[in-house]
C-alpha positions in Angstrom: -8.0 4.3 153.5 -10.9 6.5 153.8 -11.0 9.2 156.9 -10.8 7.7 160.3 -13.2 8.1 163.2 -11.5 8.5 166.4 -8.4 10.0 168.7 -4.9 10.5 167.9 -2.9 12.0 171.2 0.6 12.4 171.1 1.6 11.3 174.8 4.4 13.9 175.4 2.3 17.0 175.3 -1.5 15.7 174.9 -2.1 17.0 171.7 -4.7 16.1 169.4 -4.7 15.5 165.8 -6.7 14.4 163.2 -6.4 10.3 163.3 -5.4 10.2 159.4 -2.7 7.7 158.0 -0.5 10.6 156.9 -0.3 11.9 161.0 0.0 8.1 161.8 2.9 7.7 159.4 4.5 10.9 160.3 4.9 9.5 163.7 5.7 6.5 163.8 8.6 7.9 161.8 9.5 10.0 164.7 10.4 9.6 168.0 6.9 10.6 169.4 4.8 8.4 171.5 1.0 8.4 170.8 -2.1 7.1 171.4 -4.2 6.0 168.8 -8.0 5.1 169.2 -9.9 4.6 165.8 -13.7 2.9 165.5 -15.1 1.8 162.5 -12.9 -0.2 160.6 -13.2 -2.6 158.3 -11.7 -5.4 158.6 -9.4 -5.2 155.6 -9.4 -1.7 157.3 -7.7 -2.8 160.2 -5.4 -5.1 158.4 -4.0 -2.7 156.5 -3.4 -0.2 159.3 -2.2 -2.4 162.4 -0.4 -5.1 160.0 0.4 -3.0 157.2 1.3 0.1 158.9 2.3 -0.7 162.1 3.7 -4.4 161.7 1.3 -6.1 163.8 1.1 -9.6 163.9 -2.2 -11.0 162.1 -2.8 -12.9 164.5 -2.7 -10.1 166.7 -4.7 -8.1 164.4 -7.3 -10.7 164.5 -7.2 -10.6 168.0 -8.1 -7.1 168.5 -10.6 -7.3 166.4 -12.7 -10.7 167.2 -14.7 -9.6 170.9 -16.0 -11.6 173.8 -13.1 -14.3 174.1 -11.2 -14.6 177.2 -9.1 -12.0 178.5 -5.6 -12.5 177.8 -1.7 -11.4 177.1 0.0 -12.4 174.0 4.0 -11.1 174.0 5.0 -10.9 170.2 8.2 -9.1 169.0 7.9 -5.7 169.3 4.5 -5.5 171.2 1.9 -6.6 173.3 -1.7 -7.1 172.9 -4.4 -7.4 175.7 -7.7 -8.2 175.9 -9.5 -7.6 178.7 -13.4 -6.3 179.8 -14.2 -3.6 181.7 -17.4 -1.7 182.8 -19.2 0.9 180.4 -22.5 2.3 179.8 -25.0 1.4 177.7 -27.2 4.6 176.8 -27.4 8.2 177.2 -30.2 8.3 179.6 -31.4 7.7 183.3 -32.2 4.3 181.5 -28.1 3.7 181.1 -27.3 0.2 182.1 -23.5 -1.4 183.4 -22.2 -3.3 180.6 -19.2 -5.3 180.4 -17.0 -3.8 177.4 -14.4 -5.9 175.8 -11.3 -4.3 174.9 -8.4 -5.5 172.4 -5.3 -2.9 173.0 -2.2 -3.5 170.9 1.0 -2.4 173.0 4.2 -1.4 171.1 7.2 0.8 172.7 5.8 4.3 170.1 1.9 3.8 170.2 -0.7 2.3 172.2 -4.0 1.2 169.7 -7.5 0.0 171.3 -9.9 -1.9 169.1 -13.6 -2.2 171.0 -16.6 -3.2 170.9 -18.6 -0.2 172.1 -19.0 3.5 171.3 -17.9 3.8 175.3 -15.4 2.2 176.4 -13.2 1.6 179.2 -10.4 3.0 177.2 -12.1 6.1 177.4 -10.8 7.4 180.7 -7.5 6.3 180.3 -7.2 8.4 177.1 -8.4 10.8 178.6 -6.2 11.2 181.5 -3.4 10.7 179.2 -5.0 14.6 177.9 -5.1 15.4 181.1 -1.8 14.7 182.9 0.3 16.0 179.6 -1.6 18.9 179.8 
């Protein structure tokens, strides 16, 4: 799997590291809970890391990575996944527009893994006050 765009925070202490599938590995292996945020996948991509590595249910997998159907909570063993929408912005600018985001999150008892549609999403600031509150 080639590098990986995106966030890897280990919940305890709000420590960042380089989103690779060596540091995921290495963790799920441990006792360490962590948040994991990766954009850009392909899907064969994202099979092989949240079915492959993880254990997610393909269905599950497809789930996260199919946008714009309706919000929802699927229980499977192990984990969770929920899609939901939630305001973002679209642009950089003073011409930034409200959008509404959708957002696949994959729940499991070690790691927590969003799949989105949008370079901003409403992930974003729950990630970040993750940081913020181990900190």
């Amino acid at each position: 799997m080639a590098g990986m765009n995106g966030h890897l925070i280990t919940v305890e202490d709000g420590s960042a590291q380089e989103p690779s599938l060596a540091n995921i590995q290495r963790l799920l292996g441990s006792s360490t809970v962590f948040w994991l945020d990766v954009t850009g996948l392909g899907p064969d991509e994202a099979e092989s890391l949240l079915g492959g590595t993880f254990g997610f249910h393909p269905l599950a997998v497809e789930d996260a990575d199919h946008f714009g159907q309706c919000p929802k909570l699927d229980a499977y063993d192990g984990f969770s996944l929920l899609v939901v929408f939630g305001p973002t912005t679209e642009g950089q600018d003073s011409s930034s527009r409200s959008i509404a985001s959708s957002l696949g999150t994959i729940y499991s008892p070690c790691a927590t893994s969003p799949a989105r549609n949008s370079p901003h999403s409403p992930s974003d600031g729950a990630r970040a006050r993750t940081v913020e509150e181990a900190s």
